[in-house]
N, C-alpha and C positions, 0 to 999 in steps of 0.2 A: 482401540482408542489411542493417537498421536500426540503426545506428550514429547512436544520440540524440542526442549532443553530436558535433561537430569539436573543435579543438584550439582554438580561435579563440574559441567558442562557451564552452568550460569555463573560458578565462582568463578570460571578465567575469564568469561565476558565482561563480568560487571566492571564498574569502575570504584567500586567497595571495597574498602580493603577485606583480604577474607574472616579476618578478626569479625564484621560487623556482622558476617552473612551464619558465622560458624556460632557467633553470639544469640539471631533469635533462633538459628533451630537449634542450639541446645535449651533456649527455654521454654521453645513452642515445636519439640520433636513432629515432623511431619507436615508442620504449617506453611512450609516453603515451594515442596513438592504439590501440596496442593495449589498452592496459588501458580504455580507452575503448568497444573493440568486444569483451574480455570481457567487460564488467562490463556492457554494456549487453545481450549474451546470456546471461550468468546472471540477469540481471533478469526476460526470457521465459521461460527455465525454469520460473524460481521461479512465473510468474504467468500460466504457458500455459493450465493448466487451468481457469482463473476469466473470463478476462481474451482479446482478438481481441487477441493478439502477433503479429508484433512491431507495435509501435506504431509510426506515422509517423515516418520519418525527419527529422533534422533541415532537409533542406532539402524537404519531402515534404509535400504538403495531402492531405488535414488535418495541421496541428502537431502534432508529442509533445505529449502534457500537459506541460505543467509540473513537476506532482509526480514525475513521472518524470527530466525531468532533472534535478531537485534530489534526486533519490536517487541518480544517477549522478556528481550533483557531488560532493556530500558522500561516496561512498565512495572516487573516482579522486585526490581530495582528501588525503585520510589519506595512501594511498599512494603519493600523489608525496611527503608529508611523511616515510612510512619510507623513500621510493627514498632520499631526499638525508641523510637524516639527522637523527632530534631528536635534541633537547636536553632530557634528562627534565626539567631544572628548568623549562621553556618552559611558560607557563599558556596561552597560545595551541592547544601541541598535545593539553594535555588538553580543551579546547573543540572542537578536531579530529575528536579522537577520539567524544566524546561524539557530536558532530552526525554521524559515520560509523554507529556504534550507534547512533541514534535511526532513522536512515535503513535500517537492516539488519532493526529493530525492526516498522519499519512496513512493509514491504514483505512480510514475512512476516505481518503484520495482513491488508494487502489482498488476501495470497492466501487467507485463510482467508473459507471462502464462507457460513459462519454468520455471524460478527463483525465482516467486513470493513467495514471505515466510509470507504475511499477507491472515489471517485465514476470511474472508466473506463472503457471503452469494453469491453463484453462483447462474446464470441464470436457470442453468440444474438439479441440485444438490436438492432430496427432502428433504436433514436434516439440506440444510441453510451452508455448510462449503465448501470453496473454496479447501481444501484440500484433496487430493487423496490416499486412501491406496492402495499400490500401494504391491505387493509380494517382495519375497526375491529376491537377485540379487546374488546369487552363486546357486550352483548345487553340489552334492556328487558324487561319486563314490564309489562301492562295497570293492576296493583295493584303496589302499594311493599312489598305483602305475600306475593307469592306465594313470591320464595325463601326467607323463613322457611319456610314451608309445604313448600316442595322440602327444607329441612333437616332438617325434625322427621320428613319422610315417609322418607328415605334413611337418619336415625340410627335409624328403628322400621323397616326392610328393606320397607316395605309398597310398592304400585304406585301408581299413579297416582288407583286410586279409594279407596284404604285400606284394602285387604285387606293381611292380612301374607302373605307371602309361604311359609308352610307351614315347616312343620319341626317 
């Protein structure tokens, strides 16, 4: 089981100072790690079916992506901010929060397998990139004139030699 972040790993990420992070788990020993190995399994959940989960550990080669830990920082983050306690007048913890929701935002972005714009390591994929090169989306013609010619023939229902099509 892939546990992205350690405890160690998420104090130089965060943007907490380490006072806050060092303050709940000495009052809640263990509460942090944990939230660290759910939220790093609900992150495969969410992006098992797109995505080769779980993603490398953090002491594991290949490395987690990055983007990956920084969606596990940013949500373990918030929540060590509710374990301990805000301060609604705190502009810090609305920044918190914000960067939690952006990060809850995108994650459900990268699961989605039309729209998805973060680059991963797919289940199918042998070079590790959730990204598809996909061809061109236009077509030529010999003349600059024939798709007028395709539009006047499809708006008069005729075929391709100029018969109409009966009726």
């Amino acid at each position: 089981m892939a546990i992205y972040l350690d405890f160690d790993g998420l104090t130089l990420r965060t943007v907490l100072p380490e006072s806050f992070v060092c303050d709940v788990e000495d009052r809640s020993p263990g509460w942090i790690a944990g939230q660290l190995e759910t939220w790093s399994r609900w992150i495969d959940a969410r992006l098992r079916k797109r995505y080769a989960t779980p993603f490398a550990a953090f002491n594991d080669t290949p490395p987690t992506p990055p983007t990956i830990q920084l969606w596990l920082t940013r949500i373990v983050t918030w929540r060590i901010m509710l374990r301990r306690g805000v301060d609604p007048s705190d502009l810090q913890a609305d920044t918190i929060k914000s960067d939690h929701d952006l990060a809850m935002d995108e994650i459900l972005e990268a699961a989605n397998s039309q729209d998805g714009w973060f680059d991963l390591p797919t289940k199918t994929d042998a070079n590790g990139s959730a990204i598809s090169q996909g061809g061109p989306l236009f077509y030529s013609e010999a003349s600059p004139y024939v798709w007028t010619d395709q539009q006047v023939a499809a708006a008069r229902n005729e075929d391709d030699n100029g018969r109409g099509s009966g009726g």
